[in-house]
Structures are given as C-alpha cells and as structure tokens.
N, C-alpha and C positions, 0 to 999 in steps of 0.2 A: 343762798338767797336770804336777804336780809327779812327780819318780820317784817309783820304787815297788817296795816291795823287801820280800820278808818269807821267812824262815829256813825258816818252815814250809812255805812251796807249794813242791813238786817240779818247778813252771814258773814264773819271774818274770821280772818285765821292768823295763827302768829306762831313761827319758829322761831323753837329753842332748842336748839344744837338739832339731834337726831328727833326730837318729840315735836311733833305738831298740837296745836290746840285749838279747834274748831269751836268757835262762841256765836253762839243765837244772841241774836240781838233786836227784836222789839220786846222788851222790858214792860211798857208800857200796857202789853196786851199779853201777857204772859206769853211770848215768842211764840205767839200764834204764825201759823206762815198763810203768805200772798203772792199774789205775783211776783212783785217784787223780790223777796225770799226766794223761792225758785232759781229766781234766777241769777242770785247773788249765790246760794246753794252750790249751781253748775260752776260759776267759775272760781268759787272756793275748789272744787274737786278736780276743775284743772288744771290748778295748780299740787294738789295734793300728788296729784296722776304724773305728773313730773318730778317731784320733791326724792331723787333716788334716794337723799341720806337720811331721808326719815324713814321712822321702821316703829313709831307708834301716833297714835292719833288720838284727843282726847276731848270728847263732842261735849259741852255743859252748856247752860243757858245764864243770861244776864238776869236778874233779876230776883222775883221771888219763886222763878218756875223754869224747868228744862222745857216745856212744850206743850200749848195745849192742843196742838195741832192746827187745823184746817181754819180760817179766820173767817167767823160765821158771820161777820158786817161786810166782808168783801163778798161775801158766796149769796147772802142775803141779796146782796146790789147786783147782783149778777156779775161782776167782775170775775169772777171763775167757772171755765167752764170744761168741758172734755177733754181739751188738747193740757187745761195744767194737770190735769191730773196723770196723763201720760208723762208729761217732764217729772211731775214728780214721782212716779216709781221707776223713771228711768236714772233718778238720782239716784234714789235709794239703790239700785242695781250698780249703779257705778261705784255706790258704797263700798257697798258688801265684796267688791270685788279688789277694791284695794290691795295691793301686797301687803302693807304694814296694818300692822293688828291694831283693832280700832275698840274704845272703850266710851260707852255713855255716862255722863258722870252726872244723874239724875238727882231733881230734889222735886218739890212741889209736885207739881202734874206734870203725867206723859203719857197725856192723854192725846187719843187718835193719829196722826202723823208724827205727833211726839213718840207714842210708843213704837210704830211701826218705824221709825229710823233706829229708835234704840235695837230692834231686834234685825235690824240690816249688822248693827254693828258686833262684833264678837264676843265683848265681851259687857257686862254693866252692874255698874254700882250703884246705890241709892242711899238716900237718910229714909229713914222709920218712917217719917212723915207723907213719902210721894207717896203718889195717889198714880195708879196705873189704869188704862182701861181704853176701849175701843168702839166710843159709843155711837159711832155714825148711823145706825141703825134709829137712832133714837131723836137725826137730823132728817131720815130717812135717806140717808145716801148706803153703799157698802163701804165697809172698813178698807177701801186698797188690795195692795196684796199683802196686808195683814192676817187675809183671809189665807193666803198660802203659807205664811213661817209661821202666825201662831200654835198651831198645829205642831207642827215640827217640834218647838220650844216643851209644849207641856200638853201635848195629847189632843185626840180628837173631844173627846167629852168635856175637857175644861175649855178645849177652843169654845167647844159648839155654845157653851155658855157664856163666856165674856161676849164674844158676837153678837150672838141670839137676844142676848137680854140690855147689853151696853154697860154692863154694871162696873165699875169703879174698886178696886184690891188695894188695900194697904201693900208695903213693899213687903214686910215679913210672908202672907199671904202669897205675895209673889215670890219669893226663894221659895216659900217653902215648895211653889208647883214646877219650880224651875227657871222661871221667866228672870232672875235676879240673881247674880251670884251672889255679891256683899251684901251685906245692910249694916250701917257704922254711922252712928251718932253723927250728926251735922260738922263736929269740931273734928272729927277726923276722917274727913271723906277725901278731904285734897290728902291726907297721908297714906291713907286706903291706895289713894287712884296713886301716888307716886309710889308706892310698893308694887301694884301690876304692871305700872310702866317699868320700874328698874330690873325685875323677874323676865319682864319677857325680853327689855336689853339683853339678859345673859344668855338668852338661845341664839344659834346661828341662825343670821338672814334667811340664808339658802331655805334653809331646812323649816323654817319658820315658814315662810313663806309657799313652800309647795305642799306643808303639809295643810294650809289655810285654805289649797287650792282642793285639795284631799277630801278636807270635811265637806266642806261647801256644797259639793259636787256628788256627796255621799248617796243624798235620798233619790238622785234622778239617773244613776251611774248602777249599770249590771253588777253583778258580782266580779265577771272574768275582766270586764271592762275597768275595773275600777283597780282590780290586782293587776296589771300589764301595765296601766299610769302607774301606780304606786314603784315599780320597779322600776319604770324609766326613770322617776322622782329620786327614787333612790338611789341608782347611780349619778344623777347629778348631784346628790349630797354626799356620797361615797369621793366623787372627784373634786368637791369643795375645797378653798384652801382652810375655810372655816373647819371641816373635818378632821382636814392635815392637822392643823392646827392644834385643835382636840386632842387628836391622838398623841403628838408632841408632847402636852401636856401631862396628859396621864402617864405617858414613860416617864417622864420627871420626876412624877408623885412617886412612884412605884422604885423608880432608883434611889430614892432618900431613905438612909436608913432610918 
C-alpha cells in the first residue's frame, strides 16, 4: 500500500516500509478532535486494521500540540453529542487492539481525548515540556474511559486525583507515576521514538503480537483463564517460523568458535 497523505483529513496516515505514522492534523486548534476527526480517526484504523506488514504505529500531532482533546467550540455549538462520544471510545478500543505496537509520540498537551488515546496506545514518549491531564470534570463532562485505564497506568489514588480535580502534570511528573515511559529533550524525541520502533522491529511478529494480546487482556482475565491462553499462545510461537528461525540462529552463535 503506497502512503497516503492528504491536507484535508484532520487524521492521516503515511507508510513507511513496516512502520506506519499516524498524524493529528488540526494544527490550528491544537488537534483538538470533532466530528469530523472521528471520523477521519475510524478510517485511518481501517486501513491500519488491514496493513498486515506493519508491525509499528507512531501517533504524533501537527503543530504545536499532540492533543488537546474534545473541541470545546464544537461541544459548545452542540455539534457533539452521545453517539460521538461512543465512536469515540469505540476508536480508541479498536486502538488498543491493534496487532502492531503502537507508540504516542507527545509534545505540548495531551490533554483529555489527547491523553486517553495515548494510554489506548502501548507505549509513549514525551518532551519535558507536554502537559498531561484529564480535565473534563472541570467542562463538567466525565473523562471517557479514561476513567477505566488511568487507573490501570498509575493506581487508584493518583487516578482518583487527576480525575477528581482535572489538574494538569508535567511529563517528568508523569514517568515518574508511570503514565510515560521517555522523556527526551525536543531534539531527540524523533530519535527516541526511532530507537522503540527499531527495538521492537527485532522481536518476532508472532510473539509480539500475542503476547500484546496477553497484557491487554491481563486485569479482566482469571488467573487459570489467562494460563490456558498463554499456553495456547505459546505453542503458536513455539510453531512460528519466526521461532525456527531464532533457534537456527542461536546454533550458529553457539557453533562459532
């Protein structure tokens, strides 16, 4: 599939070999999302959903900002109502479920819908400067199901306070509670995010892939239920040629004097 890129959608996406690059695009409004978005969002993801030779995904925003979220001149106009808010956690769900490991590559705000896709996605990087937080509360609307993974991310007690109060975290702040893996200086945030992309190139698909299925599945998955997947999981990577392969490998190493 050749890339694909066009000025006008407010969500585009562009292949480069095996890595996809997902870019927010109103600028203008720090990639606030609307209607519109939405539903440029969905067919971003189904193309994503077909793309079998990509195996990484990397979500950044145009301008000065990855997200501020919910676009409060359209919500104001009434322009949004119950049914976007279902498409849009029905996105974020189709995110998070992706095979290929998906990375937010934050700067500015990622605030509200901003932050709640970055923690759809697996993994996330920031500069020093973003500004994280989930202040719907303080629109009086709820945070989405931001209300369900932040939690997950960095405990009930610090959920119960970003929510509660809407308050706004430096990135540092955020590593430190989890919510952030990197934090790297502006000038190396695209070499940052091209070291996670090349790192997880070198695990196999297979295995990549179901153990994504593994975590995900962790906190709503019994204990016996979740050891009987992982077995079945793992004889399909046991039967991989990716496996094969591996092991080839290593007898090579191993036969060198």
């Amino acid at each position: 599939m050749s890339p694909r890129m066009s000025t006008d959608q407010t969500v585009y996406v562009q292949l480069e070999g095996n890595v996809a690059r997902v870019v927010f695009n109103r600028p203008e409004v720090l990639n606030a999302t609307n209607v519109q978005w939405v539903d440029d969002f969905h067919s971003v993801l189904d193309e994503l959903e077909i793309m079998s030779e990509v195996r990484a995904v990397v979500f950044s925003g145009n301008g000065r900002s990855f997200s501020t979220g919910i676009d409060l001149k359209a919500l104001s106009a009434g322009e949004i109502q119950i049914d976007w808010f279902r498409r849009w956690d029905e996105g974020l769900r189709r995110l998070e479920k992706l095979s290929a490991v998906t990375i937010a590559k934050m700067h500015g705000y990622a605030l509200g819908g901003g932050l709640q896709l970055a923690l759809a996605c697996d993994l996330r990087v920031a500069t020093p400067d973003t500004r994280l937080g989930l202040p719907a509360v303080l629109e009086a609307l709820i945070p989405g199901m931001g209300t369900y993974r932040l939690p997950r991310f960095i405990g009930l007690g610090r959920a119960r306070r970003m929510v509660l109060t809407g308050e706004m975290v430096y990135a540092e702040e955020a590593r430190a509670m989890g919510l952030v893996d990197w934090v790297v200086p502006p000038d190396k945030i695209d070499e940052t995010t091209a070291w996670a992309v090349a790192t997880i190139l070198k695990g196999s698909p297979t295995a990549l892939r179901l153990s994504k299925k593994l975590v995900n599945s962790s906190f709503e998955t019994n204990y016996e239920e979740a050891l009987w997947t992982y077995l079945e999981f793992q004889q399909h990577s046991l039967s991989s040629e990716e496996h094969q392969q591996a092991m080839q490998e290593y007898r090579e190493r191993k036969a060198k004097p």
